[in-house]
C-alpha positions as a Markdown table, in Angstrom:
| # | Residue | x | y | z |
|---|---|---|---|---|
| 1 | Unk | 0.0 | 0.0 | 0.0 |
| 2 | Unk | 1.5 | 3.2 | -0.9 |
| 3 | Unk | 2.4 | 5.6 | 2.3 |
| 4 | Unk | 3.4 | 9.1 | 2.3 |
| 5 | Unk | 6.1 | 10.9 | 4.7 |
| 6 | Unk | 6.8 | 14.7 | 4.8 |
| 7 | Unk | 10.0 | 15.2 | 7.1 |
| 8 | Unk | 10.3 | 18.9 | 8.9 |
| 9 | Unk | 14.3 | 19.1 | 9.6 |
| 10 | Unk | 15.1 | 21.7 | 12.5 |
| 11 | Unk | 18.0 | 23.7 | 11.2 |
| 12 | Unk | 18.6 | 25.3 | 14.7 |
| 13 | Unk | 21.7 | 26.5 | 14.2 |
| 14 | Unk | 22.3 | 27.5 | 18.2 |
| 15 | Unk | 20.6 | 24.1 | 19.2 |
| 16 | Unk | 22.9 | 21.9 | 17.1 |
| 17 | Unk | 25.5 | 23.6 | 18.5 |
| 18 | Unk | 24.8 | 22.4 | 21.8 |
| 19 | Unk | 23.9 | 19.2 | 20.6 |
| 20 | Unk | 27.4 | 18.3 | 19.4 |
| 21 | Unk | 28.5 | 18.4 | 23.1 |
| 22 | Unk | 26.4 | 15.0 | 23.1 |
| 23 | Unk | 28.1 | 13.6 | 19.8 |
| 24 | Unk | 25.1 | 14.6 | 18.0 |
| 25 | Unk | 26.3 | 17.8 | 15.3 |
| 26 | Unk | 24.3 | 18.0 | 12.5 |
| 27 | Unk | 27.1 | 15.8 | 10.2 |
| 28 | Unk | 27.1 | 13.1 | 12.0 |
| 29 | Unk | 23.2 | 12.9 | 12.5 |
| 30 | Unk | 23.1 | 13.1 | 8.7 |
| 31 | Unk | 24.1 | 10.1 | 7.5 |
| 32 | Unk | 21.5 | 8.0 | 9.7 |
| 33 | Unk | 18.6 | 10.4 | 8.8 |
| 34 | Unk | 19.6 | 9.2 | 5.1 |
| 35 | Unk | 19.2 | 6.0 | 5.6 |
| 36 | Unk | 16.1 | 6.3 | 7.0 |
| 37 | Unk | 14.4 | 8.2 | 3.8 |
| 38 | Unk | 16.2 | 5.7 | 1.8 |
| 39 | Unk | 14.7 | 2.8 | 3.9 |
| 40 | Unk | 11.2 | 4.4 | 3.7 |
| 41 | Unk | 12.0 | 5.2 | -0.1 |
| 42 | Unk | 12.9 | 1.0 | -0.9 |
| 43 | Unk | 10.1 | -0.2 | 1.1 |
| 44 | Unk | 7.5 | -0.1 | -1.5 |
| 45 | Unk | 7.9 | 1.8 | -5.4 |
| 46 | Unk | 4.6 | 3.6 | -4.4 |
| 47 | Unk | 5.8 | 5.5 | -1.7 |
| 48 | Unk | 6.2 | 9.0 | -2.1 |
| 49 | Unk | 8.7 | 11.8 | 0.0 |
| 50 | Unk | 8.9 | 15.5 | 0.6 |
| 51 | Unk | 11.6 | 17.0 | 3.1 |
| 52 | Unk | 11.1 | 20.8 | 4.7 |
| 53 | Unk | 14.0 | 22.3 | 6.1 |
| 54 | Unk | 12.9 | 24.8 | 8.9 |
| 55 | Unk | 15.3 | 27.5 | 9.5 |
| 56 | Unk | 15.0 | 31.5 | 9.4 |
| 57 | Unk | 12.3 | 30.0 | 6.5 |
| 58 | Unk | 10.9 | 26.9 | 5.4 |
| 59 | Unk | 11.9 | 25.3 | 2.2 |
| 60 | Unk | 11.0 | 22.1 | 0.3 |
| 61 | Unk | 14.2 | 20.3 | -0.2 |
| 62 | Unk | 13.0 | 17.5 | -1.9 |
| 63 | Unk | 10.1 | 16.4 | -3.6 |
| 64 | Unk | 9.9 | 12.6 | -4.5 |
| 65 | Unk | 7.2 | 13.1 | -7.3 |
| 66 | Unk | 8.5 | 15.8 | -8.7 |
| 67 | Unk | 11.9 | 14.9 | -9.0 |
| 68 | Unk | 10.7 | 11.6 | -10.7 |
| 69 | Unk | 12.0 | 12.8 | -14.2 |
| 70 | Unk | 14.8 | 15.1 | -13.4 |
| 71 | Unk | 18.5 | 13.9 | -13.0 |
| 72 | Unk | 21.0 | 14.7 | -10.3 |
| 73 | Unk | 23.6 | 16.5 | -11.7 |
| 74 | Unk | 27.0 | 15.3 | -12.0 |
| 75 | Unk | 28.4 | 12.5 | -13.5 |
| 76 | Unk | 26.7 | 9.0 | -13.1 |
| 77 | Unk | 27.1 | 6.6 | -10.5 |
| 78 | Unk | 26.7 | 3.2 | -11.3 |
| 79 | Unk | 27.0 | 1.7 | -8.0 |
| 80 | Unk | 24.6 | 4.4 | -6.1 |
| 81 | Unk | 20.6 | 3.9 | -7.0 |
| 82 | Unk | 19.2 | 7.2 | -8.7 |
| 83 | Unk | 16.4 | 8.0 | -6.6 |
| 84 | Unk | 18.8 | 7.7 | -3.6 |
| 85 | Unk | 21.5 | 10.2 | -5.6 |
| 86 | Unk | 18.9 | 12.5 | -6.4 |
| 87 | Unk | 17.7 | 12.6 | -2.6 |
| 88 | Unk | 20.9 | 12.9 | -0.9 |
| 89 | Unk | 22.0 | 15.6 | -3.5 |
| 90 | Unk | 18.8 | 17.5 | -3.0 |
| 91 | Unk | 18.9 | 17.6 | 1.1 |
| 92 | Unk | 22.3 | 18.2 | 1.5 |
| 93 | Unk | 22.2 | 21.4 | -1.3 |
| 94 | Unk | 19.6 | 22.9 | 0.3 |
| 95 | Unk | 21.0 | 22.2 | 4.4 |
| 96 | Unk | 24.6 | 23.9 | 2.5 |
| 97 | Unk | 22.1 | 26.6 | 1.4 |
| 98 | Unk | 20.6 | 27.3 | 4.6 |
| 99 | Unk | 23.3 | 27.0 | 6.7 |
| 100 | Unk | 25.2 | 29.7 | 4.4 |
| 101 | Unk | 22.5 | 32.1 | 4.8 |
| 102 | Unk | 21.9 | 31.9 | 8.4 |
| 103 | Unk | 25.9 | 32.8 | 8.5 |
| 104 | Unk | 25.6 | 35.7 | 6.5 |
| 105 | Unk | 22.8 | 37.1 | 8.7 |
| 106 | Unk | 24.6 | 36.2 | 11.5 |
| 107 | Unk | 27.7 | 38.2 | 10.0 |
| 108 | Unk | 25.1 | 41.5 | 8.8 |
| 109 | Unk | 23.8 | 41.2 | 12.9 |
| 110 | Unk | 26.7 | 40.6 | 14.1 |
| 111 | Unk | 29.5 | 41.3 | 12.6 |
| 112 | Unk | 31.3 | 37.8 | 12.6 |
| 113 | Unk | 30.9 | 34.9 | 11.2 |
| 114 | Unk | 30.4 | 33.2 | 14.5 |
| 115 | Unk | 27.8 | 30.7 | 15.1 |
| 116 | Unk | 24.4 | 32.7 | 16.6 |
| 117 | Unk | 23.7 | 32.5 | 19.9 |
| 118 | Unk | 20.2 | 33.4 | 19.1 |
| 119 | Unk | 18.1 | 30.5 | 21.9 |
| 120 | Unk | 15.4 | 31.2 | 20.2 |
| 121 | Unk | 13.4 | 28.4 | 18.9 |
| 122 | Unk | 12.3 | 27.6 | 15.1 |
| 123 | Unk | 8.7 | 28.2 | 14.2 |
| 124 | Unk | 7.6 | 25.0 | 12.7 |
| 125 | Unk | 4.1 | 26.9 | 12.0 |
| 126 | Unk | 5.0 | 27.4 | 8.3 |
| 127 | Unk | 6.5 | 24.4 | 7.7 |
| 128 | Unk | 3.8 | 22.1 | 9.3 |
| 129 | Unk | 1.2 | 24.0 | 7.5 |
| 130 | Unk | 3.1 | 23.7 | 4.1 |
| 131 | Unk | 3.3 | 19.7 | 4.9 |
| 132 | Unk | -0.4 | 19.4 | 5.5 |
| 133 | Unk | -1.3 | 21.6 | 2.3 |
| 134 | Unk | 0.7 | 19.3 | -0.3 |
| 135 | Unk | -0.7 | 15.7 | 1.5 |
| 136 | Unk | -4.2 | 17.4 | 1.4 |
| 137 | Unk | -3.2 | 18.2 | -2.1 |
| 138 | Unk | -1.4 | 14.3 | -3.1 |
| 139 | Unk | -5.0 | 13.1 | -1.4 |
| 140 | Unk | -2.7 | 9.9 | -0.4 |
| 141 | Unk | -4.9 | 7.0 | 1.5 |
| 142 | Unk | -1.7 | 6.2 | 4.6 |
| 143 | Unk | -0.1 | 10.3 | 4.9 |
| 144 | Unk | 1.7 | 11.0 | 7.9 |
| 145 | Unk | 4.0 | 14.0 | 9.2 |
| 146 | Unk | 7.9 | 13.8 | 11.1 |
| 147 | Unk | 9.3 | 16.5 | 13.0 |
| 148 | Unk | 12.7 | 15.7 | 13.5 |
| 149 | Unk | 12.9 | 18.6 | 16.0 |
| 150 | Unk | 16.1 | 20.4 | 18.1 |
| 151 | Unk | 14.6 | 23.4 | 19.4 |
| 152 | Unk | 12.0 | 24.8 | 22.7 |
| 153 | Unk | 9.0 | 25.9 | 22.2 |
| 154 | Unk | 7.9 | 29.2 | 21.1 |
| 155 | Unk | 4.9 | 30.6 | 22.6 |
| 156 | Unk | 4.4 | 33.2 | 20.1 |
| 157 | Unk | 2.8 | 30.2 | 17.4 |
| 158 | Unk | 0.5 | 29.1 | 19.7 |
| 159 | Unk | -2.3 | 29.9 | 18.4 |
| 160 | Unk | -1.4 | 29.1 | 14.7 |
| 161 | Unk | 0.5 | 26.0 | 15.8 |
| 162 | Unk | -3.0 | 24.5 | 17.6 |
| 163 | Unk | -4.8 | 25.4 | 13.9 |
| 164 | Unk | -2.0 | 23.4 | 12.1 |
| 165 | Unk | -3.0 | 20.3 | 14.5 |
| 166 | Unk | -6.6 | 20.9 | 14.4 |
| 167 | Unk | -6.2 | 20.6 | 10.8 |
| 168 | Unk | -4.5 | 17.6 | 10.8 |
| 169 | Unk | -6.9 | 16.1 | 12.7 |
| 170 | Unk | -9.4 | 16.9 | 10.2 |
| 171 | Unk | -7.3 | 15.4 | 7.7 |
| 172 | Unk | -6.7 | 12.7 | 10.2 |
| 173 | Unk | -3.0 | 12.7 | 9.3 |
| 174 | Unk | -0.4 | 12.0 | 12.7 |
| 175 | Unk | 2.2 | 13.9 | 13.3 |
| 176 | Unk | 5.3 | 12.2 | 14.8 |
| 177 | Unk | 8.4 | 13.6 | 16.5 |
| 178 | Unk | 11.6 | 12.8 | 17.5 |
| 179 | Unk | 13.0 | 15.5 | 19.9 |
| 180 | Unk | 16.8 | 15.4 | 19.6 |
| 181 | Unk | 17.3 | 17.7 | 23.1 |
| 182 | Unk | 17.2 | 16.6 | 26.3 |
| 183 | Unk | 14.3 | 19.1 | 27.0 |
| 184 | Unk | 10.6 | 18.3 | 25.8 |
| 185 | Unk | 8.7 | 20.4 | 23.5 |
| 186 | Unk | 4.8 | 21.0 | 25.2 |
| 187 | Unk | 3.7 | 22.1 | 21.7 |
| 188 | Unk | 5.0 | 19.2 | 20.1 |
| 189 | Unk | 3.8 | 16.6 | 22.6 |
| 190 | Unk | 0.3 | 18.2 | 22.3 |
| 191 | Unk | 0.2 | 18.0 | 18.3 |
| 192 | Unk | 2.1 | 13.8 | 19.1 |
| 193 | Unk | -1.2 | 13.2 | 21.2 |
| 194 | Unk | -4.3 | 15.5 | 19.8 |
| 195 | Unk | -3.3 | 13.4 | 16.2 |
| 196 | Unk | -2.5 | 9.8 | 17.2 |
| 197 | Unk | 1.5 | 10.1 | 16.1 |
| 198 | Unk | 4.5 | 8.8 | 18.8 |
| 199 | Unk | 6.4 | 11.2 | 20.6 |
| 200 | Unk | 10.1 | 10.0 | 21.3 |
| 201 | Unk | 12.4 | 11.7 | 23.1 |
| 202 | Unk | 15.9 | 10.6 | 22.0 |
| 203 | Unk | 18.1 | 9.0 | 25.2 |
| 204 | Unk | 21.3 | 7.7 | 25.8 |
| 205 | Unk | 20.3 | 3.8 | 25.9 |
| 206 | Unk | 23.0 | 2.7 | 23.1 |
| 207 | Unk | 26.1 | 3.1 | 25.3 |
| 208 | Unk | 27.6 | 5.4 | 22.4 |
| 209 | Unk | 25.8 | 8.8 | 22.6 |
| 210 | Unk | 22.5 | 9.9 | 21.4 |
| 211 | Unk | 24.2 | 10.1 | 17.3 |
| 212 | Unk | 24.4 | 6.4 | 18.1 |
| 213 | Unk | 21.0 | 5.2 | 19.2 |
| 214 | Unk | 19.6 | 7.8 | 15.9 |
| 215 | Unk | 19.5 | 5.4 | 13.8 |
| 216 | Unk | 17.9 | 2.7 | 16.0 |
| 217 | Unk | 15.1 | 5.0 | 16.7 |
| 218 | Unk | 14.4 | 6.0 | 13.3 |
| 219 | Unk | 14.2 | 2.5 | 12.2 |
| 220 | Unk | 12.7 | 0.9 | 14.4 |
| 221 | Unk | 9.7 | 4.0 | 15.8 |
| 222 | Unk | 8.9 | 6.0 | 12.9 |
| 223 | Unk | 9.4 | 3.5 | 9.4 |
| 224 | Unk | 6.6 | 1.1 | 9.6 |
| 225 | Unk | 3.5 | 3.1 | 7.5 |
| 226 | Unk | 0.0 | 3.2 | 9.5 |
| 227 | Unk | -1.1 | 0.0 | 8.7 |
| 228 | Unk | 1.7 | -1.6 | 10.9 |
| 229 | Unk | 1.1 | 0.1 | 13.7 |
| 230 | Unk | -1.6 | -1.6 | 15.0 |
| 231 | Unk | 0.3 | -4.7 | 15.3 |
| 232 | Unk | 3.3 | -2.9 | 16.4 |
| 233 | Unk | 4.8 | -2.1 | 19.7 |
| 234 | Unk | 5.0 | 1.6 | 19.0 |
| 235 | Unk | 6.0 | 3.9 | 21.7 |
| 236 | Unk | 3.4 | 6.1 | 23.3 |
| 237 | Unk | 3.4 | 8.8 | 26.2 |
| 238 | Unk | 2.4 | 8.0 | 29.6 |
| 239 | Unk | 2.5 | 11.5 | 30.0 |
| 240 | Unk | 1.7 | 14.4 | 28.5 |
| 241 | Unk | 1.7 | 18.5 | 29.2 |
| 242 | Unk | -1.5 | 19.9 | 28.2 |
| 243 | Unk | -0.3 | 23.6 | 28.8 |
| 244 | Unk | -1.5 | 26.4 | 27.2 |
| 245 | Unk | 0.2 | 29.7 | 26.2 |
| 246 | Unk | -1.4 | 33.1 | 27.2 |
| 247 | Unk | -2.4 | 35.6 | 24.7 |
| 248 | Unk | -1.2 | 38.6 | 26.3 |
| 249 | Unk | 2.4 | 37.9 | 27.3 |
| 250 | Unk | 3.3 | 34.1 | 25.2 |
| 251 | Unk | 4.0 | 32.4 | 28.0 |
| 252 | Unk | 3.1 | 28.9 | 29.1 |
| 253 | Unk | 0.7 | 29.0 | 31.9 |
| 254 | Unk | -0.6 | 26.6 | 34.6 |
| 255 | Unk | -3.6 | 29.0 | 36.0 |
| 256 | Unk | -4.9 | 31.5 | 33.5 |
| 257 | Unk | -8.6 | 33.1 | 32.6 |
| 258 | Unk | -10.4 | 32.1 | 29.0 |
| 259 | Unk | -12.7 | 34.9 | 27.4 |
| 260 | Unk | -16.2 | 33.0 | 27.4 |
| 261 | Unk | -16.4 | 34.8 | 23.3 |
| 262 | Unk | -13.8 | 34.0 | 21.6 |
| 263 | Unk | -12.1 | 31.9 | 24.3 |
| 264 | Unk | -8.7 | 33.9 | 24.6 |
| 265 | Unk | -6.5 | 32.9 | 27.4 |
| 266 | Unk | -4.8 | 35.4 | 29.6 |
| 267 | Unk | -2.3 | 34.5 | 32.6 |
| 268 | Unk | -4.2 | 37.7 | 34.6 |
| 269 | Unk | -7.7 | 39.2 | 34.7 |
| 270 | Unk | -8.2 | 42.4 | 32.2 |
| 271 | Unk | -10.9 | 44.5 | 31.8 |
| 272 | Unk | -11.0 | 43.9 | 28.3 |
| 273 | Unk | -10.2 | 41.1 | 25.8 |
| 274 | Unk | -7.6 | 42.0 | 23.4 |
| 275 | Unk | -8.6 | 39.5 | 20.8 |
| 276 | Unk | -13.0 | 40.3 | 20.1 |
| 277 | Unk | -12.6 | 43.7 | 22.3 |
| 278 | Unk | -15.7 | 41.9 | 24.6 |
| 279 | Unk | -15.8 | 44.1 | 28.1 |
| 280 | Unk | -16.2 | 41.8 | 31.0 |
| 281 | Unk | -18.7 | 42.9 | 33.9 |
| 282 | Unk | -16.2 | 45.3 | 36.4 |
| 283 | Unk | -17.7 | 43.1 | 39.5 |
| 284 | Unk | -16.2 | 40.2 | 38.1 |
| 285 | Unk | -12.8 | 41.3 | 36.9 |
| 286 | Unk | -12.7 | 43.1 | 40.6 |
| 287 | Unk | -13.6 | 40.1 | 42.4 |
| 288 | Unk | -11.3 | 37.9 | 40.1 |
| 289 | Unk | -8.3 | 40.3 | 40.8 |
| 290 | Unk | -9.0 | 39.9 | 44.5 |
| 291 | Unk | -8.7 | 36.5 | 44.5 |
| 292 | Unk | -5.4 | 36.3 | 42.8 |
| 293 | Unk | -3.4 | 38.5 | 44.9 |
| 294 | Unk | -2.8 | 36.7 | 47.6 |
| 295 | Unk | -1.6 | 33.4 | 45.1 |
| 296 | Unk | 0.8 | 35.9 | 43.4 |
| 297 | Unk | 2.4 | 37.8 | 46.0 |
| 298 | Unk | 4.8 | 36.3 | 47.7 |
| 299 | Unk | 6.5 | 39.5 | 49.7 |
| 300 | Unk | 7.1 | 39.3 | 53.3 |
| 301 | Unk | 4.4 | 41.2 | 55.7 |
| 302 | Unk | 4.0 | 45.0 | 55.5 |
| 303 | Unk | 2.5 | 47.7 | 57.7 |
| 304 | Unk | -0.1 | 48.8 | 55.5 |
| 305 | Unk | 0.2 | 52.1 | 53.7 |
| 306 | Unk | -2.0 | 55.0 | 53.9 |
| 307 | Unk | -4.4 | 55.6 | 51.2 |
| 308 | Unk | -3.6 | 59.0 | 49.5 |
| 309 | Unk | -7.2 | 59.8 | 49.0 |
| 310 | Unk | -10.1 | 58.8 | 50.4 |
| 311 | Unk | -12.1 | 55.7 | 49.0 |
| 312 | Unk | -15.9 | 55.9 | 48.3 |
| 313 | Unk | -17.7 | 53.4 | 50.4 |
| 314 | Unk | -21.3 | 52.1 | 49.5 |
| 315 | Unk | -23.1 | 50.3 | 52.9 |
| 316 | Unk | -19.8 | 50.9 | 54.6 |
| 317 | Unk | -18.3 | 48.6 | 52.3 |
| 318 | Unk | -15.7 | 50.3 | 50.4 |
| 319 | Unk | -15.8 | 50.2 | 46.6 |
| 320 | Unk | -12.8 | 50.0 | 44.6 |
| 321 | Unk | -12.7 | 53.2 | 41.5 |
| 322 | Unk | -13.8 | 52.1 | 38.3 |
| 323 | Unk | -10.4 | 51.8 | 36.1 |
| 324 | Unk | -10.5 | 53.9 | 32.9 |
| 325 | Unk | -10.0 | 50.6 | 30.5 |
| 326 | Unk | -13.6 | 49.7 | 31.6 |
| 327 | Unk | -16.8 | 51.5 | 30.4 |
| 328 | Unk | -20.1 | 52.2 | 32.0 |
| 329 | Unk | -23.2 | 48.9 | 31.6 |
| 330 | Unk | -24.8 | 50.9 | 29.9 |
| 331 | Unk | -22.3 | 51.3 | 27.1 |
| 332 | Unk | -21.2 | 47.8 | 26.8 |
| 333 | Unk | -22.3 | 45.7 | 23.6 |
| 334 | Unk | -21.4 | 43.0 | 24.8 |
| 335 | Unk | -20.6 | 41.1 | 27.9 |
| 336 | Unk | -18.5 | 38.3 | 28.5 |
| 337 | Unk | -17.3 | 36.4 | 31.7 |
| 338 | Unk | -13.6 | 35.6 | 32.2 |
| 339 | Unk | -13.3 | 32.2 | 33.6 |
| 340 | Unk | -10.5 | 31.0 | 35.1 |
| 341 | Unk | -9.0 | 27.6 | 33.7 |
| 342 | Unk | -6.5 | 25.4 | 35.4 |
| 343 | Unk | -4.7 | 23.6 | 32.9 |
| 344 | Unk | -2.8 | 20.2 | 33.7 |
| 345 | Unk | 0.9 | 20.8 | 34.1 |
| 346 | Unk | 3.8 | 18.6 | 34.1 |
| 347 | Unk | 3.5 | 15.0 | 34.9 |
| 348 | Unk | 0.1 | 14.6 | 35.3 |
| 349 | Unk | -2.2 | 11.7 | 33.3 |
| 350 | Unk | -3.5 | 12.6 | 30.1 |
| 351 | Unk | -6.9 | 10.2 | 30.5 |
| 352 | Unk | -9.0 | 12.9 | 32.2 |
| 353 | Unk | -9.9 | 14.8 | 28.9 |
| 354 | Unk | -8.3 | 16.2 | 25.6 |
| 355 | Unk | -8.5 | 19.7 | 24.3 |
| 356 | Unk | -10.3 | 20.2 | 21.4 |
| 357 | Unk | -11.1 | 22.8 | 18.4 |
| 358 | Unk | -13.7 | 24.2 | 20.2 |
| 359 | Unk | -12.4 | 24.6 | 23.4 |
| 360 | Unk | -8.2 | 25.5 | 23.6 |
| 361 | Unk | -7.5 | 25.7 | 27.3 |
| 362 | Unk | -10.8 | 25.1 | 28.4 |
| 363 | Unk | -10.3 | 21.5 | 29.7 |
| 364 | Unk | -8.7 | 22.3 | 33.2 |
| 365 | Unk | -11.3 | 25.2 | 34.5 |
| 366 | Unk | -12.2 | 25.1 | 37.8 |
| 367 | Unk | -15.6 | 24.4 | 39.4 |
| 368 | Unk | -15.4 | 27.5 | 41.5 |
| 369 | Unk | -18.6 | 29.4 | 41.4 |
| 370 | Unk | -18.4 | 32.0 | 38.4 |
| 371 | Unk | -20.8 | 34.8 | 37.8 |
């Protein structure tokens, strides 16, 4: 049965660096990533190939069904198979290419030629949605997704990274990954879970490094097509970090607030959601305000200060002034309730519930009394 396989290749030049403190730089990985596309190549004449390389941009390196009739230049090998010469040219031209022009940034930012030192991560948003637009396009029966990944997470993509993996689960095509760091990726294990794929985190079990167990994983976790997998021992996640990132400062929160609109996440009450502009009732964002400060401040004891004006008081209770952000009932269009959300954090069972496209972050709330 024919099977399809887009690889994403993290081109991370600051992660790699740090990688080849574990034996694992980017030439030594390449030679078992080859074999693996070669492997997946031989196993069947209908299966078709496309490799991204993520970088400062996503590019398709190699196309399998496009590259049918062209030749690899050079002269011709009579010991190497073609479609193999043609692959290996193609992905190592365009990781040269890359690598050259993150150098020359680096030299116009910089001004050396020195490796970045840039942590940032690489946005796999453009090349994941590239991936799912060709397979939705190729219409193959057994389509699946690899993320051969180096880098953190970026919290920025969130919400265009959860639209990638919704779609893919429309398409119901799995996204795999094989994180090369020690560190996990939330984002990553969220789009692994939400669409069926394996996550694999890559260890130190071969005695040799992680470059030598690459291979080995490969081979043996991410080769055999979809219809394998059932009878296969295929490694799943016991665990997995259902996170969320807020929208107001893209970070990865534990406790945050989702507009009941548009369902916006934000690590803090606010007046006012910045994403549909909704105004939330002032008694709620007062009393929800109230009830974080004591969880967030963390200060030793103080004698209280005095108040530098004098605070309107309605039944003797007093009443904190209306901020300026919030407008009066009778002007609001709209009104929405922020409710706060709890969201699972690390190491904590995944069998409770799942996110889904209807609902981002809404799976943890809490069952405190909301108006």
């Amino acid at each position: 049965m024919a099977s399809h396989l887009s690889v994403i290749l993290d081109l991370n030049a600051h992660q790699w660096t740090q990688l080849a403190s574990d034996e694992l730089s980017l030439a030594n990985a390449l030679p078992s990533i080859l074999v693996f596309l070669h492997s997946h190549i031989a196993a069947a004449a209908e299966n078709s190939l496309a490799i991204y390389v993520a970088a400062d941009r996503t590019e398709l390196a190699y196309d399998s069904l496009a590259d049918d009739a062209s030749e690899a230049p050079g002269a011709p090998d009579g010991n190497t198979y073609p479609a193999f010469r043609r692959l290996d040219t193609a992905l190592t031209g365009a990781i040269q290419d890359a690598m050259e022009r993150l150098a020359n940034s680096d030299v116009e930012m910089n001004g050396s030629a020195e490796t970045s030192s840039d942590p940032h991560a690489t946005s796999f948003t453009s090349a994941l949605t590239r991936a799912l637009c060709y397979i939705n396009r190729l219409q193959a029966p057994s389509s699946r997704i690899l993320l051969l990944s180096a880098s953190p997470d970026r919290a920025q993509d969130y919400v265009p990274f959860m639209n990638a993996i919704f779609s893919a689960q429309k398409l119901k095509v799995p996204i795999d990954t094989l994180q090369l760091a020690a560190h996990d990726c939330v984002f990553l294990q969220q789009a692994t879970y939400l669409t069926g794929g394996a996550y694999v985190r890559l260890g130190d079990e071969s005695g040799g490094g992680k470059g030598g167990g690459l291979l080995q994983y490969l081979m043996m976790c991410f080769l055999p097509p979809l219809a394998l997998r059932a009878v296969m021992a295929v490694p799943t996640m016991d665990q997995v970090n259902l996170r969320a990132a807020c929208f107001c400062h893209k970070k990865i929160t534990d406790i945050g607030f989702v507009c009941s609109v548009c369902l916006s996440i934000f690590c803090q009450p606010v007046p006012t959601c910045s994403t549909c502009r909704t105004r939330f009732p002032l008694k709620t964002f007062q009393r929800l305000s109230a009830s974080r400060m004591p969880s967030t401040t963390n200060t030793p004891a103080q004698s209280p200060a005095p108040s530098p004006a004098a605070t309107p008081t309605r039944n003797g209770v007093p009443t904190p002034a209306r901020s300026a952000a919030s407008a009066p009932a009778s002007r609001q269009p709209s009104r929405g309730v922020s409710f706060p959300f709890r969201g699972r954090g690390r190491g904590l069972p995944h069998s409770n519930g799942l996110p889904s496209s209807n609902s981002i972050g809404q799976n943890g709330r809490s069952t405190r009394d909301l108006l």
